[in-house]
N, C-alpha and C positions, 0 to 999 in steps of 0.2 A: 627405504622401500615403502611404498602407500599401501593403504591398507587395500584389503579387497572389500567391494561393498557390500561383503557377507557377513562380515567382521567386527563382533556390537563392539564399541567404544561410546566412553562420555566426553563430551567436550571437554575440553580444559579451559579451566580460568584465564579470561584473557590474558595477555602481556599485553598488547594493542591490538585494537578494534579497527578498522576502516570504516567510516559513511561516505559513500558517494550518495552525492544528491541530497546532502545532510541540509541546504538551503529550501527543499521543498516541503509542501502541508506534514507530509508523512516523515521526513527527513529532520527537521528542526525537532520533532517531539521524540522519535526514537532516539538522536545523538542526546539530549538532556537524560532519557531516562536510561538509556548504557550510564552515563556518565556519573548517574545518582546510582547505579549499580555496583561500577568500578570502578577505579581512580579516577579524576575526570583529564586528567592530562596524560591518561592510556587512549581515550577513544577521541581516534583523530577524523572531524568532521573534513571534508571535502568536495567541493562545488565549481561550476563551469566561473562563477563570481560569488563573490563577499556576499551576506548576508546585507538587504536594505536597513535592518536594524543593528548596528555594530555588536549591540548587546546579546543577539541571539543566538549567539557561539562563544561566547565571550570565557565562557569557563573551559577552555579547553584547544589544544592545537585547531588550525585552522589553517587549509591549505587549497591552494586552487588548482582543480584538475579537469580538464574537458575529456571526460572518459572515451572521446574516442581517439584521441590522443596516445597510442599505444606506448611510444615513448617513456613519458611523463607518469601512466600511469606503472610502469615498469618500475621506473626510479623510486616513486614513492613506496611501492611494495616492496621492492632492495632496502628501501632507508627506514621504513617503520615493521616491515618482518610481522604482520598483523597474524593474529591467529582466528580470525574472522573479517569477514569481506560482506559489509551490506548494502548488496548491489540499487541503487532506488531510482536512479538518472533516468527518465522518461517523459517522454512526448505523451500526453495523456490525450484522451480521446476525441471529443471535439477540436481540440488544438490539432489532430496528427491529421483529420483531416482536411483541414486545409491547409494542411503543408504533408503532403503524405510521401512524398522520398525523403525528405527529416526525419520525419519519424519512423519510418522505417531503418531508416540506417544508425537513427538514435538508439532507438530500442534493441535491434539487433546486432551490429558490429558492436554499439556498446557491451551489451551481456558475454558477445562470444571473448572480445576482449579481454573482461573479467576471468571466466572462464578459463582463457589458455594463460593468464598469466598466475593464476592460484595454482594451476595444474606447473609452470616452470619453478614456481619456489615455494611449492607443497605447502602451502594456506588449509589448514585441516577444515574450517569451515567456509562456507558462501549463502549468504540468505539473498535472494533474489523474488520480488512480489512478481505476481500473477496478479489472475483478475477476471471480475465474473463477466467481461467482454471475449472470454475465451468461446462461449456460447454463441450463438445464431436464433436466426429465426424458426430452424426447425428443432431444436432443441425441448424439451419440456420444460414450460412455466413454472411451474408449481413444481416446489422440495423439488429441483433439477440436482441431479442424483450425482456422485463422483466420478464416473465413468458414463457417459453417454453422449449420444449427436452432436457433435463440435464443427459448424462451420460460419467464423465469425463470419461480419460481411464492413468491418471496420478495418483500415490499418494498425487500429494500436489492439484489438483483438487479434487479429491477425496475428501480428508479431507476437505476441503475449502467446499463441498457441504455440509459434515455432519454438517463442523460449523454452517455453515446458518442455518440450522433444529435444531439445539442446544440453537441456539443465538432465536428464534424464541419462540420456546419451553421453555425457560428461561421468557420471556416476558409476554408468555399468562399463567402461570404457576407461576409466581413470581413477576410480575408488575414491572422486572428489565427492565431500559428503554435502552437499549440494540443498539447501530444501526451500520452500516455497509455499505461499498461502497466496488461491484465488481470491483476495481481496474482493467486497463491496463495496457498496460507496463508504465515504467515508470521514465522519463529520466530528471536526476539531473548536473549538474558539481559540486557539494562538494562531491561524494563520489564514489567509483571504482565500476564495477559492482558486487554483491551478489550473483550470480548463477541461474540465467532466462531467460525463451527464450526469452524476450527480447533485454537481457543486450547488446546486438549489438550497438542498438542503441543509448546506453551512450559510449562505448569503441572506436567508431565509429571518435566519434567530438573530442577524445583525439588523438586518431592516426594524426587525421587532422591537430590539432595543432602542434601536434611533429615532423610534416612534412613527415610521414610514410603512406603508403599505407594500406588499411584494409583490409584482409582474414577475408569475412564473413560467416557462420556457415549454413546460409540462400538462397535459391535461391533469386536471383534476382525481382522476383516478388510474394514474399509471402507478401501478404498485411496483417498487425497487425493492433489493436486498439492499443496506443500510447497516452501519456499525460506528458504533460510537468510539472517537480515539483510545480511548485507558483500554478498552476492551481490543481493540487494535495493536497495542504496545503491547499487551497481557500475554496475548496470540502469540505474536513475534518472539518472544523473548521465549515461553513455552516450548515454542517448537525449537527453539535453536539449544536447548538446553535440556531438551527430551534426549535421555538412550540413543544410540544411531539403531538398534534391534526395536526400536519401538516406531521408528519410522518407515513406513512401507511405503508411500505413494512418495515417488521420486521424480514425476512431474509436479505435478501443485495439489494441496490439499484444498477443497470445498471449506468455505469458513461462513459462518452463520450467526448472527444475534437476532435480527429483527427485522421486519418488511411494514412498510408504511406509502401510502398516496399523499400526492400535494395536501392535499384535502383533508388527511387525517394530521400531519405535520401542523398544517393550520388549527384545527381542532386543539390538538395539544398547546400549543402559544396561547390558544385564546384562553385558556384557562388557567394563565397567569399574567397574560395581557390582554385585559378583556377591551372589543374593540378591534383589534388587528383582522386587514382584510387581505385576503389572497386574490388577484384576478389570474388569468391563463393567456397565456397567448402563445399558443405550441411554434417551435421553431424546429431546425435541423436536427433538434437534438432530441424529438419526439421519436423519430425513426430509431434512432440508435438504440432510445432506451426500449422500441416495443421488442424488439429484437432481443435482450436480455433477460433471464430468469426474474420471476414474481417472489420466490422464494428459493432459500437453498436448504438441501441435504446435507448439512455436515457431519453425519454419523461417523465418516471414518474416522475424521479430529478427533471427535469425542473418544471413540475406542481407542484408538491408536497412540495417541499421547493426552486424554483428558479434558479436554478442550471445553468452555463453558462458558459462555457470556454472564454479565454482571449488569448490565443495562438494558431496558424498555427505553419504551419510546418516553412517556413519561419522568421516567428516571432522568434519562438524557435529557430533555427537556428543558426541565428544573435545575439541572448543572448548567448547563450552557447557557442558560438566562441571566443566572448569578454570576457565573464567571466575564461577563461580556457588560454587566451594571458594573462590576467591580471596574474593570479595563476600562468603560466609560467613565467614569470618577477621578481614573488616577492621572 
């Protein structure tokens, strides 16, 4: 019998974990840090293809699944019986659109997929990301609140809104315990960027290292919401191991650390690369981000499971400098 979603329980320690989409920015660093959490050959990475780096899964099962493959992904949940599913496979935002029935269908048959097949062989968890493209243009800018004016005007906000209503609908319908963080941008040094209005500000600290000048995509002072990986995995890992009585919002949680402009990003580099220049040259992907919140509201994290960032911009800065000199050397 499943439980009802009124019903507090703690997770349990995995047996085996599922990554879909374990090959992407966000993907590659969650399956290492499950894997530095629990056995590493309990949490089985999984991707539409291999990793380009053979070494980037290398410690642990690795299996190839085109999640919308309902098939395939059937079999592999009959054969590894995961007791968490972290749903990641997506079309991200400037990539969805211009291919926008891909990503539509990526993003969503993908999730529903997930979805009915955790609900056929009762997967007690499923972490599936959001994203502050859930938002629009009429939306409020500033601290854009947990609950308020939602009407993206992208494909992959778009679909990211239905998931939420999906993942939601799953939960009060199926006692599947479901949870979700509206992710921001989201900036790593293990991996190149995946096509987001963010991705600047990962391509940005590479340039810097390489001793190259950035042509940014962005005016100068389009201020984004922004989070640095460790703080991203911190997040993740938090909510999936909070209380199920501790978590109320059962479409996506608002998540917050830090908001920055080209222009301040730059500012930051240059005071430990001093010298580096930024120019501007706004493209397609100016529209998308004005459309997006300037800052976020994440008071319910905070209350609701404690939630806390660990990085500034500065902070971040200085790791991702170092870490990216090191990767150059070796």
């Amino acid at each position: 019998m499943q439980p009802s979603p009124s019903e507090p329980s703690t997770p349990r320690t995995p047996g085996t974990v599922l990554v879909i989409g374990a090959c992407g920015q966000l993907g590659l660093e969650l399956t290492a840090a499950l894997r530095q959490r629990y056995a590493p050959e309990a949490v089985i990475a999984a991707d539409v293809r291999a990793p380009q780096d053979p070494e980037a899964l290398a410690g642990g099962p690795f299996e190839l699944l085109d999640v919308l493959d309902k098939n395939r992904l059937e079999a592999l949940v009959a054969q590894y019986r995961p007791v968490q599913i972290y749903h990641l496979a997506a079309l991200l935002s400037a990539t969805a659109e211009k291919n926008p029935q891909f990503g539509w269908q990526l993003n969503m048959d993908g999730l529903l997929n997930v979805l009915n097949v955790a609900v056929q062989y009762q997967v007690p968890q499923v972490y599936w990301p959001s994203s502050i493209a859930v938002f629009g243009p009429d939306t409020p800018r500033e601290h854009t609140p947990q609950l308020t004016i939602m009407n993206p005007n992208t494909v992959y906000g778009i679909s990211k809104l239905a998931g939420e209503q999906w993942c939601e609908w799953y939960h009060r319908h199926h006692g599947l315990d479901v949870r979700s963080l509206r992710y921001p941008g989201l900036i790593g040094y293990k991996s190149l960027p995946g096509g987001g209005t963010t991705d600047y500000a990962v391509d940005i600290y590479h340039k810097a290292v390489a001793g190259q000048d950035y042509e940014c995509f962005l005016q100068e002072d389009t201020y984004l919401p922004m989070m640095y990986m460790p703080d991203a995995l911190k997040a993740t890992l938090d909510l999936m191991h909070a209380p199920a009585e501790n978590i109320k919002v059962r479409t996506s949680y608002n998540l917050g650390a830090m908001s920055f402009s080209p222009a301040e990003i730059a500012a930051s580099i240059r005071q430990e690369v001093p010298g580096f220049q930024i120019t501007h040259k706004p493209d397609g992907r100016q529209a998308i981000a004005d459309s997006w919140p300037a800052s976020i509201d994440d008071s319910a994290a905070r209350a609701d499971w404690g939630w806390a960032p660990e990085f500034d911009l500065a902070k971040m800065t200085h790791d991702m400098l170092a870490h990216l000199r090191v990767a150059e050397l070796a």
